[in-house]
C-alpha positions as a Python dict, from the first residue, in 0.01 Angstrom:
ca = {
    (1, 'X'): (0, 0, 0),
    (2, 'X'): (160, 57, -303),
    (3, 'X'): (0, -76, -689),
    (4, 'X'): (153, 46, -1038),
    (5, 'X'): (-95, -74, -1344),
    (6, 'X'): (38, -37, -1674),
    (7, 'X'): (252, 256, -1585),
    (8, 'X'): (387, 414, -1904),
    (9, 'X'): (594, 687, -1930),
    (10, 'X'): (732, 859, -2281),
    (11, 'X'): (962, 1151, -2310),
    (12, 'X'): (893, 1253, -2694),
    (13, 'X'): (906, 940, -2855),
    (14, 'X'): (1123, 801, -2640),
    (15, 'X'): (969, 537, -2405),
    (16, 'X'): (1140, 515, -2051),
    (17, 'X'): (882, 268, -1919),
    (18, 'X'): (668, 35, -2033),
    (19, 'X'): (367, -100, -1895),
    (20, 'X'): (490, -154, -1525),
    (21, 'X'): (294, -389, -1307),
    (22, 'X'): (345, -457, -944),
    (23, 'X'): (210, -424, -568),
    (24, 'X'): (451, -300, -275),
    (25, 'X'): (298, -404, 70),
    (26, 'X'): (320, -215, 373),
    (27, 'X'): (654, -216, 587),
    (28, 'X'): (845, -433, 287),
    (29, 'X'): (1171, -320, 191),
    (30, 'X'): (1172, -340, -205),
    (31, 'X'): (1470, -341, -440),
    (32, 'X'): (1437, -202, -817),
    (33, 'X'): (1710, -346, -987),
    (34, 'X'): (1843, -258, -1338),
    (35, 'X'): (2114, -133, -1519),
    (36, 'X'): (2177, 280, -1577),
    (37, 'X'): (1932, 385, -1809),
    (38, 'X'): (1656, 103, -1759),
    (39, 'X'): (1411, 327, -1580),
    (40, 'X'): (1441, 322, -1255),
    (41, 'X'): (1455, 706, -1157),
    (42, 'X'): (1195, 720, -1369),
    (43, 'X'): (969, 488, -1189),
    (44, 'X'): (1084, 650, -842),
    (45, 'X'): (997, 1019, -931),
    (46, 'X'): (664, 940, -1117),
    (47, 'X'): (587, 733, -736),
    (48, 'X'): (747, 1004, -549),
    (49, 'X'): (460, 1288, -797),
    (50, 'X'): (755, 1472, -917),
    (51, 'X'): (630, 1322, -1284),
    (52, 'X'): (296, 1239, -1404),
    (53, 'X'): (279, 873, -1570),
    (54, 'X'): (183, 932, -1950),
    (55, 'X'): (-51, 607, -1918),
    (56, 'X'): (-150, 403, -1624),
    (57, 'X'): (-251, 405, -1274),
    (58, 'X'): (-67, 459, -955),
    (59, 'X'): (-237, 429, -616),
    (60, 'X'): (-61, 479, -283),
    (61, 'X'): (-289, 416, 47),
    (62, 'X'): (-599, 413, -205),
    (63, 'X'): (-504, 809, -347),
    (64, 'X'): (-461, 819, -693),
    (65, 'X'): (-138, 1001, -834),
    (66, 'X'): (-317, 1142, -1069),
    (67, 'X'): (-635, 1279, -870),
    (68, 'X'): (-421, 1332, -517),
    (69, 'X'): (-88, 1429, -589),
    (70, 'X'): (-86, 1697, -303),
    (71, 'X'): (-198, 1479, -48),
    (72, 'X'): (18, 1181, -190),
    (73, 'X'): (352, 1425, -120),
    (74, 'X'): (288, 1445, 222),
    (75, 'X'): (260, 1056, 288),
    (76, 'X'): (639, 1012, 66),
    (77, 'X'): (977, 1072, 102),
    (78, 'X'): (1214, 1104, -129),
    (79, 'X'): (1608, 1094, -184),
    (80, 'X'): (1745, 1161, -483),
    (81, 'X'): (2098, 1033, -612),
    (82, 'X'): (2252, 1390, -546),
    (83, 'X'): (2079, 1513, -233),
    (84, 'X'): (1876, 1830, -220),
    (85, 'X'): (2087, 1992, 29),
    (86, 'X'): (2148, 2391, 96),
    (87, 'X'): (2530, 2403, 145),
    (88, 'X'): (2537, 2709, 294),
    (89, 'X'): (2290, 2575, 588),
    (90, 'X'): (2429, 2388, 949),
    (91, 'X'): (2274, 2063, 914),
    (92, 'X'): (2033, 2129, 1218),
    (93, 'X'): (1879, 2417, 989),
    (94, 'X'): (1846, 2285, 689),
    (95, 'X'): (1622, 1941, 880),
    (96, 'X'): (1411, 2205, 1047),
    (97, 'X'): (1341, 2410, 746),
    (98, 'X'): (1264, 2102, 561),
    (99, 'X'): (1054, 2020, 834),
    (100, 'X'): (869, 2318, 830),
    (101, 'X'): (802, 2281, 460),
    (102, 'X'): (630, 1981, 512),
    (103, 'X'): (383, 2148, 768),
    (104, 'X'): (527, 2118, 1128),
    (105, 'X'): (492, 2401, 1354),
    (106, 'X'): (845, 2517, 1517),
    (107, 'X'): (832, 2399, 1836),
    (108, 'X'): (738, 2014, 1654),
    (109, 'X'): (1046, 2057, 1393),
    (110, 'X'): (1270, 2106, 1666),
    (111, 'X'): (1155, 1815, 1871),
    (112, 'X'): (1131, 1616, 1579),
    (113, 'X'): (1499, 1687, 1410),
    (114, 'X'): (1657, 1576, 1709),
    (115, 'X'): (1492, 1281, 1674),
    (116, 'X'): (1604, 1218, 1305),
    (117, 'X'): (1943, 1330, 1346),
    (118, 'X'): (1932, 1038, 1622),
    (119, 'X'): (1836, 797, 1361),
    (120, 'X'): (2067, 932, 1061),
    (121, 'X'): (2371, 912, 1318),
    (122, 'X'): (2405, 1323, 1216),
    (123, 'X'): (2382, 1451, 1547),
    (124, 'X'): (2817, 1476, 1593),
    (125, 'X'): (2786, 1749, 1271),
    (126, 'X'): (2398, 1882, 1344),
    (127, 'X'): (2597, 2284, 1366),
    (128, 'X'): (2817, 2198, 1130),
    (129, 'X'): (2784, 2409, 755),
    (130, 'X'): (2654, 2138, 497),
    (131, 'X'): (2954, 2239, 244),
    (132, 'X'): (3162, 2127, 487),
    (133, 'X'): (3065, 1743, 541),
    (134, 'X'): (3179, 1474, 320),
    (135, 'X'): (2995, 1282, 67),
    (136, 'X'): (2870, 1005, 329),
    (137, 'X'): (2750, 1278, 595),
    (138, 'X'): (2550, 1435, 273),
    (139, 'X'): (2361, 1139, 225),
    (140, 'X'): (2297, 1084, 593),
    (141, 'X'): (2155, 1475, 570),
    (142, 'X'): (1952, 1374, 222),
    (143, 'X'): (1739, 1107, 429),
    (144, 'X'): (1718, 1294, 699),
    (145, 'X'): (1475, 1544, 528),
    (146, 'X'): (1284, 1280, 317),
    (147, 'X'): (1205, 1137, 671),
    (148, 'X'): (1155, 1448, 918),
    (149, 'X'): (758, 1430, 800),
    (150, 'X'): (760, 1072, 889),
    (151, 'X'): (655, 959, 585),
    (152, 'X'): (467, 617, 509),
    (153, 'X'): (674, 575, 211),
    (154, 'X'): (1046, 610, 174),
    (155, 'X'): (1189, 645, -160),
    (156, 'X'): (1610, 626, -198),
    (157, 'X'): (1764, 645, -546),
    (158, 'X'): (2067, 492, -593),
    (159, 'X'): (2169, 567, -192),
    (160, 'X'): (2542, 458, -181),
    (161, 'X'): (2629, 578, -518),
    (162, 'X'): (2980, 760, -435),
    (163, 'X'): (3014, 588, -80),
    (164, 'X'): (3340, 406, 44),
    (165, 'X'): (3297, 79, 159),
    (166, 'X'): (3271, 160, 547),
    (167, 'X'): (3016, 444, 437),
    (168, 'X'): (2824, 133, 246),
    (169, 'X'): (2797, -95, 552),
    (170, 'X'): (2683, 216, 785),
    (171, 'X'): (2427, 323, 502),
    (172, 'X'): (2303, -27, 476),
    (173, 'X'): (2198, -87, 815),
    (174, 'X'): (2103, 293, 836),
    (175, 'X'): (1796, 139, 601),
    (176, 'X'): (1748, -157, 758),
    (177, 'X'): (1674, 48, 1112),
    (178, 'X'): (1399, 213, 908),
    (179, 'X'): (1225, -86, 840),
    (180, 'X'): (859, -89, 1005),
    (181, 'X'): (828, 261, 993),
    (182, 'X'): (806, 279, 633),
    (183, 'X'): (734, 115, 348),
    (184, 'X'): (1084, 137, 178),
    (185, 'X'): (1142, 190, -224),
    (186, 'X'): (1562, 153, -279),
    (187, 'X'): (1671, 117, -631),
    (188, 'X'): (2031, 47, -731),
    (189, 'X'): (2284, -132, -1022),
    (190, 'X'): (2505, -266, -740),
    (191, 'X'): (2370, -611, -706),
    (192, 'X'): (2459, -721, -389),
    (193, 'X'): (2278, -406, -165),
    (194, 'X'): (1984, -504, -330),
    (195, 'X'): (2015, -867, -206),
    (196, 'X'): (2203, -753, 100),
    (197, 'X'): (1942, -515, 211),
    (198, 'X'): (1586, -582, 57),
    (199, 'X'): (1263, -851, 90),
    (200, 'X'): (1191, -823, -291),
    (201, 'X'): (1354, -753, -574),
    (202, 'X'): (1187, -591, -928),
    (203, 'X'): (1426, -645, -1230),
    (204, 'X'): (1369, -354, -1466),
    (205, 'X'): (1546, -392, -1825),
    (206, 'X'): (1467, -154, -2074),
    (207, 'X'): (1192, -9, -1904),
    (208, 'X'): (1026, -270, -1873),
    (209, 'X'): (966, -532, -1552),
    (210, 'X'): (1122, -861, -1641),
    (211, 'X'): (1077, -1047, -1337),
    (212, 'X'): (1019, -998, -966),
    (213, 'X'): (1037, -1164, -603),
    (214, 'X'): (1312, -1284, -367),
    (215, 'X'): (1635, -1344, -494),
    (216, 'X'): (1580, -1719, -384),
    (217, 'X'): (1212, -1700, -604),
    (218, 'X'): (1401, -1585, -908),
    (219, 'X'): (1665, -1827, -887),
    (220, 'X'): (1380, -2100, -835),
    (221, 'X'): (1217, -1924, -1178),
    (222, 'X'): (1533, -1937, -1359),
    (223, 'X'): (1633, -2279, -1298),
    (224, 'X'): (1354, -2460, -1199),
    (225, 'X'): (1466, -2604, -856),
    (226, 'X'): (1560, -2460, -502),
    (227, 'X'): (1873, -2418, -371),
    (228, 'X'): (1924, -2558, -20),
    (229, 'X'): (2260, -2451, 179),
    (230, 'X'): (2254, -2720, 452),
    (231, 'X'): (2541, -2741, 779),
    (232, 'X'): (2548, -3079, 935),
    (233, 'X'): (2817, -3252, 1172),
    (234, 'X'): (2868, -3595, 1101),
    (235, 'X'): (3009, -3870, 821),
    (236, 'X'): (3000, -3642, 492),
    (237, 'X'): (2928, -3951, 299),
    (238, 'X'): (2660, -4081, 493),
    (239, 'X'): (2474, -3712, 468),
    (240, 'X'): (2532, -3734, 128),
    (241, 'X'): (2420, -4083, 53),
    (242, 'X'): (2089, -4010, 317),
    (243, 'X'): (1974, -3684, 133),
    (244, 'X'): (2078, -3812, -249),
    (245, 'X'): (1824, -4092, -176),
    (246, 'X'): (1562, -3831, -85),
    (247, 'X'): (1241, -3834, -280),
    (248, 'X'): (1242, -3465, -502),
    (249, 'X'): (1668, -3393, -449),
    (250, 'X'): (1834, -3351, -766),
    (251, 'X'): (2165, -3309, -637),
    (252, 'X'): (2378, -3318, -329),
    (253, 'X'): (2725, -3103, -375),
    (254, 'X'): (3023, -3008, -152),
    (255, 'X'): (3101, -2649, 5),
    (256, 'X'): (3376, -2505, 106),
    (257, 'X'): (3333, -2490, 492),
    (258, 'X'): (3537, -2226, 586),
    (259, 'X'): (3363, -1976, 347),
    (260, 'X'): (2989, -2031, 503),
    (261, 'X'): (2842, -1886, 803),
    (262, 'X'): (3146, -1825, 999),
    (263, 'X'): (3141, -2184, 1182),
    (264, 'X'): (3498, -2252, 1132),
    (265, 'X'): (3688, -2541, 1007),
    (266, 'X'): (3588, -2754, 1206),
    (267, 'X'): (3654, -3084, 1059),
    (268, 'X'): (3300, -3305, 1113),
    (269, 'X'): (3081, -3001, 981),
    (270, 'X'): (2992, -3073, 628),
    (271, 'X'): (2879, -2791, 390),
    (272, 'X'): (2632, -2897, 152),
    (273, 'X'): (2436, -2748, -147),
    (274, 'X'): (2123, -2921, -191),
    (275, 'X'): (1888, -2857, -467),
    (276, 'X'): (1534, -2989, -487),
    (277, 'X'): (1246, -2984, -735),
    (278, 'X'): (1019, -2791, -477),
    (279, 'X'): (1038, -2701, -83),
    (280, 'X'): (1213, -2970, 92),
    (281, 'X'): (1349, -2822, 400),
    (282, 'X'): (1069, -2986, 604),
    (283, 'X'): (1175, -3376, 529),
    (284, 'X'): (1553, -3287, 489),
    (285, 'X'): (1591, -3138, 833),
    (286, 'X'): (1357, -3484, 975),
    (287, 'X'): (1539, -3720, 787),
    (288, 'X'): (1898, -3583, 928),
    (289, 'X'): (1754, -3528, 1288),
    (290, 'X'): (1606, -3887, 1310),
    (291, 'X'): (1941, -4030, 1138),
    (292, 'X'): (2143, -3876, 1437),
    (293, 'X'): (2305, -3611, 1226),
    (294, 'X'): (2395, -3296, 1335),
    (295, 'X'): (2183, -3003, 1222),
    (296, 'X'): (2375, -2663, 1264),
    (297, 'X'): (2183, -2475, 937),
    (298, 'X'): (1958, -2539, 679),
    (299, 'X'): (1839, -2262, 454),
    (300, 'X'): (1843, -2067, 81),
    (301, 'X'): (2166, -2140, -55),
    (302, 'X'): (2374, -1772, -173),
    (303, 'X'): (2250, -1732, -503),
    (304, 'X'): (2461, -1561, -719),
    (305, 'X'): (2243, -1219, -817),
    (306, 'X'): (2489, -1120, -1078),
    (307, 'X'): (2441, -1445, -1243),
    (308, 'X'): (2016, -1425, -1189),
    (309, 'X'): (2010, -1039, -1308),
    (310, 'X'): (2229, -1165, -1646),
    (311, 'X'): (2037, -1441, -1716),
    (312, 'X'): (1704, -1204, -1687),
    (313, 'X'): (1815, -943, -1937),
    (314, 'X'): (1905, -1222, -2225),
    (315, 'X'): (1659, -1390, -2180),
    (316, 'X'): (1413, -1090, -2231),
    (317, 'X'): (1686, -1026, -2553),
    (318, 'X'): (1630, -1338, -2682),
    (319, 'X'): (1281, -1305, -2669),
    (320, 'X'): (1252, -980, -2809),
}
């Protein structure tokens, strides 16, 4: 759907990316990760053709950005951080103009705002002046015309920068209803609505891509292992004993019950975080089964993304 190769782009002499690498599949919700000032707008508006790359090759549905920007436009959508919006506009105006700018006929922008203003949970302000809405309603309105076209690709910088924290749940699973009808670009500094709401994560530090993946595939990559969260009901020392014993564990640890998957205290349910030298979940969940254990979960333990996302930037420090 997506491929970047060696995409380069310099402002002066000052180099804002640096020979970017990576493929974005159709329908996948992707994260780009990094700190203010490592790129990432960057990246979006050069994929969105509001920049050209100064080296390097972007494709989107086999057009080249550099030979079909036109066409390229009409396949994207994109949301800035501060949303393109005409304050003086109701909000049913302003979707139908910006449908009309991206080619529908008048009697198809109507039909077809109604439709998004549906999905963007807008239609309680649709005659309501823009200037008038808060913050939150402003970014409903901002996707709302990156997605009028129907777009194949969905672009959203930074999307819950200014939000409050109800605004931040509602935007979240505003994205994740999106998913399937687009191929979905989100970037952010807030780690957990990467990991909260995306498939794969890119790490971008200094312009440059310093790792990508899940968050449990980077965790594997920084520490070697996998990280197993496992729920059973039974004698916690017997599940320990049983899975220590197991060919490729490397350790068996204690959780805290009640903070894990809202089961409760419940006194025989055991919490445990496993970690193995390569996918166990197979044997583990056998071995406890055929033991007459309990099995209520067994999955990716939480990794901590704050402590992934620090240990990516040292490390590309230290090497450099």
């Amino acid at each position: 759907m997506i491929r970047a190769q060696g995409l380069t782009k310099y402002y002066g002499d000052t180099c804002a990316i640096h020979d970017l690498n990576f493929t974005i599949e159709s329908g996948e919700i992707v994260g780009i990760l990094g700190l203010n000032g490592a790129g990432k707008t960057t990246t979006l508006k050069i994929l969105s053709c509001l920049l050209l790359p100064s080296t390097g090759k972007v494709t989107i549905n086999d057009l080249d950005i550099n030979e079909n920007p036109h066409e390229i436009r009409k396949q994207v959508g994109f949301l800035p951080e501060d949303p393109p919006l005409y304050q003086e506009m109701t909000v049913r105006s302003f979707l139908t103009f910006a449908a009309e700018l991206r080619g529908l006929s008048r009697s198809a922008a109507v039909g077809r705002v109604d439709k998004v203003l549906k999905l963007t949970q807008t239609a309680e302000v649709a005659d309501t002046v823009i200037a008038n809405l808060s913050h939150g309603f402003r970014k409903r309105v901002g996707i709302g015309q990156s997605i009028v076209h129907q777009p194949a690709v969905l672009i959203l910088d930074e999307p819950i920068s200014g939000l409050d924290p109800v605004q931040i749940v509602e935007m979240r699973e505003m994205i994740r209803s999106l998913r399937g009808a687009h191929t979905i670009i989100v970037s952010s500094h807030i780690l957990p609505e990467i990991s909260q709401t995306c498939d794969r994560i890119l790490v971008i530090q200094d312009g440059e891509l310093v790792a990508t993946g899940t968050e449990e595939e980077l965790t594997g990559q920084l520490s070697g292992a996998h990280r197993l969260h496992v729920a059973v009901r039974g004698d916690r020392d017997q599940v320990s004993g049983l899975l220590r014993r197991l060919d490729g564990v490397v350790s068996c640890e204690a959780l805290a019950s009640h903070t894990h998957l809202h089961l409760g205290r419940q006194p025989d349910v055991h919490h445990l975080e496993v970690q193995t030298q390569e996918d166990r979940r197979e044997q583990i969940s056998r071995e406890l089964i055929q033991a007459g254990f309990g099995l209520l979960h067994l999955g990716p333990a939480e990794a901590e993304l704050e402590s992934i996302f620090i240990q990516l930037t040292q490390r590309k420090e230290v090497s450099a």
